[in-house]
N, C-alpha and C positions, 0 to 999 in steps of 0.2 A: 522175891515176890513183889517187888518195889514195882516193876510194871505194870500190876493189876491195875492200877489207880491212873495211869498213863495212858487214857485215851479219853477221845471225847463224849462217847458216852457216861464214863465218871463224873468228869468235869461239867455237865448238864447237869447233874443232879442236884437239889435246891441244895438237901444237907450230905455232901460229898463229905466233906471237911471233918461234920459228926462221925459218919458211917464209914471214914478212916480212919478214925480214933477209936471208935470202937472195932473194928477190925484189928486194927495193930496191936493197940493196947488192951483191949478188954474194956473198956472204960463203957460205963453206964450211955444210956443214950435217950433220946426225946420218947413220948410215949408212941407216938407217931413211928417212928423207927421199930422201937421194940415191937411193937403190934406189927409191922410189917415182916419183919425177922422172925417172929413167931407164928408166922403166918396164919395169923388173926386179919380175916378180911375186914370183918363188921367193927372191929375195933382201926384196923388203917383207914377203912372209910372217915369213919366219923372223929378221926382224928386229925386226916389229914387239909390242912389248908389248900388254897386254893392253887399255888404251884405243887405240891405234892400230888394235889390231887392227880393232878394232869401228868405228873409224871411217874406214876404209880407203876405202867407199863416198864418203862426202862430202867427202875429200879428192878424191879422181879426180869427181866434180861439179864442186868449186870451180872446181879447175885449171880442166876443162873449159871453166867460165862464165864466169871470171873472169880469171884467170892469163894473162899474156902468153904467145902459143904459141910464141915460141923459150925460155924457161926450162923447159919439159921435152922428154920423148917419148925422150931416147935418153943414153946414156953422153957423145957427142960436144957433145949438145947442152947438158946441166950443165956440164960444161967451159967450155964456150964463155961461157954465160951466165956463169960466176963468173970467167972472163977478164977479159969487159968491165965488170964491175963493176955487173951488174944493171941494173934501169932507169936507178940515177942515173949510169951509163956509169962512165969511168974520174977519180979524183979529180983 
């Protein structure tokens, strides 16, 4: 699944680097993220700075394309995903 993250739409994104760490690992992430992954608008708004902002769109593509569908869509669902320790499961 190493290719997910191998293209240039990834590599665009402000916090790529974050939003493979927690992908991979499970690892907590900015609030900014989270609120995005739990697809909280009014909270990725008002969270996100000024390249986020703008890149708001190709983050919700990637997910969409790319991104395993239990790491986002809800509150319970971030949880859960940083529970199990992301794709590489629990250590």
């Amino acid at each position: 699944m190493d290719d997910i993250f191998e293209n240039d739409l990834f590599r665009s994104l402000p916090q790529a680097a974050d939003l493979r760490l927690y992908i991979e690992e499970g690892r907590p992430t900015s609030h900014f993220l989270t609120a995005l992954l739990s697809n909280d608008l009014m909270a990725t708004l008002g969270r996100a700075d000024h390249p986020n902002r703008r890149a708001i769109e190709d983050y919700c593509l990637w997910l969409r394309s790319y991104a395993p569908a239990a790491c986002y869509g809800s509150r319970d669902a971030v949880a859960e995903w940083i529970e199990r320790g992301g794709m590489r499961g629990p250590n």
